[in-house]
Every structure is written in structure tokens, then in C-alpha cells.
C-alpha positions as protocol buffer text, in pm:
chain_id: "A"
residue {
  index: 1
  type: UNK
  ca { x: -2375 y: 2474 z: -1790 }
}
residue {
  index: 2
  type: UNK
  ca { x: -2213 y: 2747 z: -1885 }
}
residue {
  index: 3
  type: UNK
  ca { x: -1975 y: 2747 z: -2175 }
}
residue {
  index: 4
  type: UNK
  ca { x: -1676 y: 3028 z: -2215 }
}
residue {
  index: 5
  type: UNK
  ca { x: -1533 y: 2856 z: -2492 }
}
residue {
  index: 6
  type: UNK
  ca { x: -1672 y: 2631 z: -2733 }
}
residue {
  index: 7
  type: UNK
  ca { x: -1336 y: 2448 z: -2716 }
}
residue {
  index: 8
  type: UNK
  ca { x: -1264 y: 2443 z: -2330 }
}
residue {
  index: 9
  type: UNK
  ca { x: -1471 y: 2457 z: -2054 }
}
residue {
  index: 10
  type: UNK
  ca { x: -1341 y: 2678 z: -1781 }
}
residue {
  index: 11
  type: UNK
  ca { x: -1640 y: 2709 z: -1572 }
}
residue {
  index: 12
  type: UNK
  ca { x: -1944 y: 2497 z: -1466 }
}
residue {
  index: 13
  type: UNK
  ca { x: -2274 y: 2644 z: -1308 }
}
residue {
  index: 14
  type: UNK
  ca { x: -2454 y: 2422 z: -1131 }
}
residue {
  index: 15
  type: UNK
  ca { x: -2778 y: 2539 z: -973 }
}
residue {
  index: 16
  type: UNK
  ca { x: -2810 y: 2935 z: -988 }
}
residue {
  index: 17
  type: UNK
  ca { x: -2541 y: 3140 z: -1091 }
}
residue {
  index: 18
  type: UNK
  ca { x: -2409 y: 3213 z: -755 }
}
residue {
  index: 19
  type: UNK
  ca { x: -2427 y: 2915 z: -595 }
}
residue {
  index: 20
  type: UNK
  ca { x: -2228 y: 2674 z: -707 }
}
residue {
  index: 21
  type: UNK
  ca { x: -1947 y: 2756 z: -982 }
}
residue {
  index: 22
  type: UNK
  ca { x: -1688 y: 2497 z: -1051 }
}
residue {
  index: 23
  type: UNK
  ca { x: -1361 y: 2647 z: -1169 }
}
residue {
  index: 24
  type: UNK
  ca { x: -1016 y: 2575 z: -1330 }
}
residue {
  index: 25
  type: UNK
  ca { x: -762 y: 2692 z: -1127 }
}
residue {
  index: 26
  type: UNK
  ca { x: -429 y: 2575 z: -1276 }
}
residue {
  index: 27
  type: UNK
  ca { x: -369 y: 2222 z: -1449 }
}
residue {
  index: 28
  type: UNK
  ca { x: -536 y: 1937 z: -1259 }
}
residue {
  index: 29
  type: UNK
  ca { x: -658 y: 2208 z: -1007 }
}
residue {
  index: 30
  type: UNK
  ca { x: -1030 y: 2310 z: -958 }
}
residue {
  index: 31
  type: UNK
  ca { x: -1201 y: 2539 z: -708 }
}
residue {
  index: 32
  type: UNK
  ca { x: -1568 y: 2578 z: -638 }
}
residue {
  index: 33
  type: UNK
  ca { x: -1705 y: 2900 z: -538 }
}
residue {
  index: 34
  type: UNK
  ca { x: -1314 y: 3001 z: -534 }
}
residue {
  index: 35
  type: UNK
  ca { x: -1187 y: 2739 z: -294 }
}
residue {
  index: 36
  type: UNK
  ca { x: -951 y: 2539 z: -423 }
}
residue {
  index: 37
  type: UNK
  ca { x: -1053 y: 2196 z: -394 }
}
residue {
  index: 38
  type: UNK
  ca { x: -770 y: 1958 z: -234 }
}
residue {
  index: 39
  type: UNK
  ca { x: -681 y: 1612 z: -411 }
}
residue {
  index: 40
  type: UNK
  ca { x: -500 y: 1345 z: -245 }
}
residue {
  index: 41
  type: UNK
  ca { x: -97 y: 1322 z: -332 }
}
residue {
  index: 42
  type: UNK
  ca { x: 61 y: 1055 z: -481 }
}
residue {
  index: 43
  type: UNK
  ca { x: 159 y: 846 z: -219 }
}
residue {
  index: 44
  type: UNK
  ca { x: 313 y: 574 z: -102 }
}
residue {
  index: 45
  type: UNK
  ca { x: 187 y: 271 z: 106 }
}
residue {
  index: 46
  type: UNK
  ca { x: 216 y: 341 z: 505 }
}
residue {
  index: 47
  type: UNK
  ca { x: 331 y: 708 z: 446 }
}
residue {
  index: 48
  type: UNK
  ca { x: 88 y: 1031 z: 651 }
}
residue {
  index: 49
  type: UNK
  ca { x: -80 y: 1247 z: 419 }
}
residue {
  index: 50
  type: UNK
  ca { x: -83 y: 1608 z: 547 }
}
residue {
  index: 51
  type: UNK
  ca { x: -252 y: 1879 z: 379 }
}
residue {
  index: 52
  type: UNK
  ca { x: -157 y: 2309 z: 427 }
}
residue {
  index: 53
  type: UNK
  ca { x: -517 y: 2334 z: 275 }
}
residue {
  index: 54
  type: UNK
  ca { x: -493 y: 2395 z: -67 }
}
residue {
  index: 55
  type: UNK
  ca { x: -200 y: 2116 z: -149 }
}
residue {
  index: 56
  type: UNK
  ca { x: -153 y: 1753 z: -3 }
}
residue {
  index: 57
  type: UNK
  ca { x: 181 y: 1607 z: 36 }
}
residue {
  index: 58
  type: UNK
  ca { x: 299 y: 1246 z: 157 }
}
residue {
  index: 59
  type: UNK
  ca { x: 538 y: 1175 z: 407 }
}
residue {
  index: 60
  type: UNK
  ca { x: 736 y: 921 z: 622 }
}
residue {
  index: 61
  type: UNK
  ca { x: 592 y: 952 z: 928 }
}
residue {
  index: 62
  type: UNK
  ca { x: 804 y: 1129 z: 1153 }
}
residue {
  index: 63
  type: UNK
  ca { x: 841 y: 848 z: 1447 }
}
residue {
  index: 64
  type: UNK
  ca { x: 648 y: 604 z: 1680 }
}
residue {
  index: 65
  type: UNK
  ca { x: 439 y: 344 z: 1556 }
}
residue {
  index: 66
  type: UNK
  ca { x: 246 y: 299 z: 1228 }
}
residue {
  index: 67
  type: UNK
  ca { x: -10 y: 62 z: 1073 }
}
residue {
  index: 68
  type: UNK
  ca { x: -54 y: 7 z: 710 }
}
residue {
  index: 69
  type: UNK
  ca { x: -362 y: -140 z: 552 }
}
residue {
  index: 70
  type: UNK
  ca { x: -233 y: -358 z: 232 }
}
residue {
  index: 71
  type: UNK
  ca { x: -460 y: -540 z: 15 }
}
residue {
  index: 72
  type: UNK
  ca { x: -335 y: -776 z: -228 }
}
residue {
  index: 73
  type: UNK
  ca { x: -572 y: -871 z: -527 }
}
residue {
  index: 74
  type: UNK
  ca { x: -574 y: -1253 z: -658 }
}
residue {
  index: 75
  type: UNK
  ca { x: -309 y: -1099 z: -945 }
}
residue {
  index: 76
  type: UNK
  ca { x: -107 y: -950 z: -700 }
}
residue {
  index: 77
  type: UNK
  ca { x: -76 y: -1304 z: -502 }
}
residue {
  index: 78
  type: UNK
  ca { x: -48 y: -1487 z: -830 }
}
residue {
  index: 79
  type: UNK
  ca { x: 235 y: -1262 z: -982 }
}
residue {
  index: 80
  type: UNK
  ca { x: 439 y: -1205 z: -608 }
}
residue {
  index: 81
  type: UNK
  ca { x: 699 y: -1480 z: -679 }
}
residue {
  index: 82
  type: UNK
  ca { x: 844 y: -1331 z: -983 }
}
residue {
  index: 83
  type: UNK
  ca { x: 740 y: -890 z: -849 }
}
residue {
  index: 84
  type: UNK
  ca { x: 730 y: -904 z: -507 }
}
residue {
  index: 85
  type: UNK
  ca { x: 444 y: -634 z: -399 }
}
residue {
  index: 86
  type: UNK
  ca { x: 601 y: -347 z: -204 }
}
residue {
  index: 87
  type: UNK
  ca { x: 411 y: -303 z: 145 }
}
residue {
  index: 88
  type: UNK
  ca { x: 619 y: -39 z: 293 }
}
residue {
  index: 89
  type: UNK
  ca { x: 802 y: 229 z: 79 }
}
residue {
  index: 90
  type: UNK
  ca { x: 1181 y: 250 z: 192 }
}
residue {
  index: 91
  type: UNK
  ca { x: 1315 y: 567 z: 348 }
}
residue {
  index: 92
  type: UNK
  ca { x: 1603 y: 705 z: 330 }
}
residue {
  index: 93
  type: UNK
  ca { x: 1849 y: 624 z: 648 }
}
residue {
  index: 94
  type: UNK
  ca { x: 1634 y: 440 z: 795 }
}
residue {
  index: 95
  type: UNK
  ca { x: 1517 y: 99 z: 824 }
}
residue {
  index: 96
  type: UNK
  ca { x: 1186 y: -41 z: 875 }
}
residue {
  index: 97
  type: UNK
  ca { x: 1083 y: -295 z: 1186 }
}
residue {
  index: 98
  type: UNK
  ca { x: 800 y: -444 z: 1155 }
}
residue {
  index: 99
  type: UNK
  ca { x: 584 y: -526 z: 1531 }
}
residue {
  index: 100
  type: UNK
  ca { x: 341 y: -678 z: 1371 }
}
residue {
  index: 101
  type: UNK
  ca { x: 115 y: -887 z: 1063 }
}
residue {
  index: 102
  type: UNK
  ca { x: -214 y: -1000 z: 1055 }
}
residue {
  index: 103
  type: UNK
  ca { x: -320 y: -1160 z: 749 }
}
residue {
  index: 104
  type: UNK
  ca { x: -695 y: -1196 z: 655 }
}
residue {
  index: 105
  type: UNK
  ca { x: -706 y: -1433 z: 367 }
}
residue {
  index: 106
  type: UNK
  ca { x: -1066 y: -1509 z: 136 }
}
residue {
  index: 107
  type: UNK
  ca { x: -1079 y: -1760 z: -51 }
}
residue {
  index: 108
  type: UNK
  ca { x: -1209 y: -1749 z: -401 }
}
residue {
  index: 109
  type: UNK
  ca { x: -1086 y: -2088 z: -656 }
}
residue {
  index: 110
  type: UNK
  ca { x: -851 y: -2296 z: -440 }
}
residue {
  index: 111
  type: UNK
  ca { x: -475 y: -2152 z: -522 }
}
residue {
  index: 112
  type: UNK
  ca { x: -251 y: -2446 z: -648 }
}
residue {
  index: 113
  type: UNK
  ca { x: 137 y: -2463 z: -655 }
}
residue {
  index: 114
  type: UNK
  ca { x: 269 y: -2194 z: -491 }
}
residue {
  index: 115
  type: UNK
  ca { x: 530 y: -2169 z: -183 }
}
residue {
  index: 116
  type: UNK
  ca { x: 512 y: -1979 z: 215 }
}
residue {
  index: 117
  type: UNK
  ca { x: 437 y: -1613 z: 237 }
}
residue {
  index: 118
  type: UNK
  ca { x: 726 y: -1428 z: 304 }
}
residue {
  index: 119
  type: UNK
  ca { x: 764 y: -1035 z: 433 }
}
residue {
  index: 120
  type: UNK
  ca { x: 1179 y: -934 z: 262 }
}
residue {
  index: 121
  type: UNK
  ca { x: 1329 y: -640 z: 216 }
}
residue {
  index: 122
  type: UNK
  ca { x: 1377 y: -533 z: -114 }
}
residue {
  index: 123
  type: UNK
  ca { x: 1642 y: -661 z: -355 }
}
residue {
  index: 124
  type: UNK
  ca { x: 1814 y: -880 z: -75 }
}
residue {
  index: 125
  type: UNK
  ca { x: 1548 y: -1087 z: -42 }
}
residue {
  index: 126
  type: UNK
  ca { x: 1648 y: -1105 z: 346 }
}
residue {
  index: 127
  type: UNK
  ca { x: 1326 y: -1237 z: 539 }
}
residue {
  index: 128
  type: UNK
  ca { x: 1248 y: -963 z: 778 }
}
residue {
  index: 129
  type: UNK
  ca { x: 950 y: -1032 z: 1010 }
}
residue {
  index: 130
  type: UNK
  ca { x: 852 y: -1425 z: 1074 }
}
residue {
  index: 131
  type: UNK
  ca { x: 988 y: -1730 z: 924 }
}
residue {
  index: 132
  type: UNK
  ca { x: 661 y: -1786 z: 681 }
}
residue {
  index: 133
  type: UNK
  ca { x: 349 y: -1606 z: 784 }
}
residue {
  index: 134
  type: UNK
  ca { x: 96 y: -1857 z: 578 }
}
residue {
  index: 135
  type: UNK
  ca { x: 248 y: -2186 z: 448 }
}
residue {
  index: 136
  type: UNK
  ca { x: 107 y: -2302 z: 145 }
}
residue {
  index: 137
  type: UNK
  ca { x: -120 y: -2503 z: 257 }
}
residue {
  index: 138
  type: UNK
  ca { x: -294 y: -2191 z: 405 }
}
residue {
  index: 139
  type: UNK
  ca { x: -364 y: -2025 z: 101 }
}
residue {
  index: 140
  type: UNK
  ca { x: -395 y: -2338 z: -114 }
}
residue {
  index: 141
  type: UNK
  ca { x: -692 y: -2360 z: 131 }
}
residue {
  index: 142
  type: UNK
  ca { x: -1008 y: -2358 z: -59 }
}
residue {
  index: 143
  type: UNK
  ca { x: -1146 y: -2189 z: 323 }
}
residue {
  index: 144
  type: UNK
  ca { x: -1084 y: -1826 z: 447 }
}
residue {
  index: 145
  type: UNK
  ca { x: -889 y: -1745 z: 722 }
}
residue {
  index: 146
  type: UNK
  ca { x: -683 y: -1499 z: 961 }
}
residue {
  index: 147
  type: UNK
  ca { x: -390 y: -1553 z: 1087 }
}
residue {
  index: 148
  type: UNK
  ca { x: -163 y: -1337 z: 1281 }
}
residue {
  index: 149
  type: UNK
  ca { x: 292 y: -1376 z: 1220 }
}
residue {
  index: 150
  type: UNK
  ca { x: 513 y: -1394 z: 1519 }
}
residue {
  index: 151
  type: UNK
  ca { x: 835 y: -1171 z: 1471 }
}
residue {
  index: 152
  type: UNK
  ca { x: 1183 y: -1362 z: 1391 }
}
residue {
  index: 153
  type: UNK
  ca { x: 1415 y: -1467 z: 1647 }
}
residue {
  index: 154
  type: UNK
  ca { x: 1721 y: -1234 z: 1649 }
}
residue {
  index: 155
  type: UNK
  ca { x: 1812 y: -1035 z: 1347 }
}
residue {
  index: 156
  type: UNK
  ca { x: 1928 y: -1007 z: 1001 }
}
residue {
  index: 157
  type: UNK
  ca { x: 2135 y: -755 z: 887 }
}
residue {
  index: 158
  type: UNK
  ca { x: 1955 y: -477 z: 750 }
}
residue {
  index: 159
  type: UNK
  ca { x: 2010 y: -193 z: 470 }
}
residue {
  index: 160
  type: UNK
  ca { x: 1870 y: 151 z: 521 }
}
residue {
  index: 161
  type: UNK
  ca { x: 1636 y: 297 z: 249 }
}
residue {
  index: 162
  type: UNK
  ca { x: 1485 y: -56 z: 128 }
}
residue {
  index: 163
  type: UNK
  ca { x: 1137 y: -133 z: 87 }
}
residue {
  index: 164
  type: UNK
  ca { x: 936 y: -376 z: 278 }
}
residue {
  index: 165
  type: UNK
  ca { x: 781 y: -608 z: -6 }
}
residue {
  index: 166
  type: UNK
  ca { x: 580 y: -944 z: 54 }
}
residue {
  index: 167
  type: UNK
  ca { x: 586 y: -1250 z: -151 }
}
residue {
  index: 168
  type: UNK
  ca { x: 589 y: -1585 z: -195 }
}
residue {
  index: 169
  type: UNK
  ca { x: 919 y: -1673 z: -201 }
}
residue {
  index: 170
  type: UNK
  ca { x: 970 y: -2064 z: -252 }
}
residue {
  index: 171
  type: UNK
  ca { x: 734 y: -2109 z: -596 }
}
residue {
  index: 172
  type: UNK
  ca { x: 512 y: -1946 z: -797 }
}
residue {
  index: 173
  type: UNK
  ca { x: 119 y: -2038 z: -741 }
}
residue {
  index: 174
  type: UNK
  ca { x: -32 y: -2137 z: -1065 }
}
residue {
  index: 175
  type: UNK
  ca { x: -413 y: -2099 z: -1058 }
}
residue {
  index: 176
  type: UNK
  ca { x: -628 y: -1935 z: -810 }
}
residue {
  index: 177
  type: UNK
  ca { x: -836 y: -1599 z: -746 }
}
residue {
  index: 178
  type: UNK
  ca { x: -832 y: -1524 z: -342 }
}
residue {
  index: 179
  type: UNK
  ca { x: -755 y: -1200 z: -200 }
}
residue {
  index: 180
  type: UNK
  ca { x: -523 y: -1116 z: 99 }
}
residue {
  index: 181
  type: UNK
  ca { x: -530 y: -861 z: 339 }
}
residue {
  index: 182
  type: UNK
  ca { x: -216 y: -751 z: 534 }
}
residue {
  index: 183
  type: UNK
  ca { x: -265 y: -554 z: 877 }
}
residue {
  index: 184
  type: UNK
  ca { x: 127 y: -422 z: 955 }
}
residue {
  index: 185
  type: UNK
  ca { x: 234 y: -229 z: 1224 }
}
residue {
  index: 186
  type: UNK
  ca { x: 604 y: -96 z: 1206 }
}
residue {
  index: 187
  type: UNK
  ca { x: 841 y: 156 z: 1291 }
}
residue {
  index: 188
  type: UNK
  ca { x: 1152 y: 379 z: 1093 }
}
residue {
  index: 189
  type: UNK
  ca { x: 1497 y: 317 z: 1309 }
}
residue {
  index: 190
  type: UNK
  ca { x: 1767 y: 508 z: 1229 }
}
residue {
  index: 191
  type: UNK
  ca { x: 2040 y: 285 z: 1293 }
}
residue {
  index: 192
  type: UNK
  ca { x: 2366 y: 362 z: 1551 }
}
């Protein structure tokens, strides 16, 4: 290693000296062997990441179909009643319609209490794909499972630019330590 400054490090040698030099570029940006390394953006949950080759940047996709991997941790499904999780980032003048949801559920310690799993757009609370995707008794259930959501029948009315958040809307679940993975498929409609 090879030390400019016995304060900072601005360059690493690994290997031979011509090899394989690790470089600050700019803050939070390294190259090695002068290319510039590429991070991931921040990003949001069902958004493409795109990259010009030095810098990536997350966006809405642009149109057609998408499918989101979500998965929610035993806190996540413990604390949704009170902070719904956000599965889908709003966008602006647009509104999302979700196709599909498979669920995969594991079990870990039996979840007690608790109410039906619920996809809702954010702050309205408006239930926008399926009645209840898994009851309570389904994730009470000290067994693993999958389970697939049919959409609703007809439509609520909708705002543009709201999130698409999961929960469990009837009652908070008091002990438990199962995970839950969500499978979504959606797409952004502008509406006429």
C-alpha cells in the first residue's frame, strides 16, 4: 500500500505498481487503473436503474409492464399496521395498477394477533389490488406458504403520484418472526 499522505489515503497499489491502482476520484467516487468505478443510485423500489457509464441514475420506467421483487423482514410485517411498507414509489401524474401479487410467506415463530394483508395507496388507505391477499390465519400459520391475489372487482378512485404500500390493515400482529416475499407486477397510467 502506498501512502501519499500520512493523513489520507489517495491511492492503493495492489499487486505491482502498474497493475492495479485504486484511486479517489471525487467524494464517494473511486477509479481503478483510471476507470471510474460505477455505484448503484439511490433508488427506489420497482424503479430501472440505467447507467451512462460512469454515473447510475433511477427511474420510473418509461411504460409497459414491470415486476418488483419486495421482501419484507419479520419487523417490517410486525411494524406494517402502524408504517405501512412502501412497495412501489409514487410517480408523478401517474397512477400505479397493479396485474399482479404473489406472496411467498416462511414461517419462523407462529405470528399472533394481527389482521388481512392489504396492498393501499398511500395516505388514503384505499385498497388497491384484492380484497385481502393473506387473511390472518395465513400468516398466523406456524407453516409456509405461497399464495397468489386476484385483482379487485371494479375500481376505486385513484390519486396520481401516491405510493403503493402494503400492510396489515385491520390490527397490529403482536409476536412473531416470519418473512414475506411480494412478487408484483404493475403498470404507470396516466389518467384521461
Amino acid at each position: 500500500m502506498k501512502i501519499d499522505n500520512p493523513n489520507f489515503i489517495n491511492t492503493i497499489e495492489l499487486g505491482h505498481a502498474t497493475d492495479t491502482t485504486i484511486s479517489r476520484v471525487s467524494a464517494g467516487v473511486i477509479s481503478v487503473e483510471g476507470a471510474t468505478v460505477i455505484t448503484t443510485a439511490p433508488s427506489t423500489s420497482g424503479n430501472v436503474l440505467t447507467s451512462n457509464g460512469t454515473i447510475w441514475t433511477s427511474a420510473a420506467p418509461a411504460g409497459g409492464l414491470t415486476t418488483v421483487e419486495v421482501s419484507l423482514t419479520s419487523s417490517n410485517i410486525m411494524n406494517m399496521f402502524a408504517t405501512p411498507v412502501t412497495v412501489i414509489a409514487g410517480t408523478a401524474g401517474k397512477v400505479i395498477d397493479i396485474i399482479s401479487v404473489t406472496l411467498s410467506f416462511t414461517a419462523g415463530t407462529q405470528y399472533t394477533g394481527g389482521g388481512n394483508v392489504r396492498l393501499v395507496e398511500e395516505t388514503s388507505g384505499v385498497v388497491i389490488f384484492g380484497t385481502v391477499m393473506m387473511t390472518a390465519v395465513d400468516i398466523n400459520s406456524a407453516a409456509s406458504s405461497i399464495k397468489s391475489s386476484a385483482p379487485l372487482a371494479g375500481s376505486a378512485a385513484r390519486v396520481t403520484g401516491k405510493a403503493a404500500q402494503i400492510t396489515n390493515q385491520t390490527g397490529a400482529f403482536v409476536t412473531g418472526t416470519g418473512t414475506l416475499k411480494l412478487y408484483i407486477t404493475y403498470q404507470l397510467v396516466t389518467p384521461t
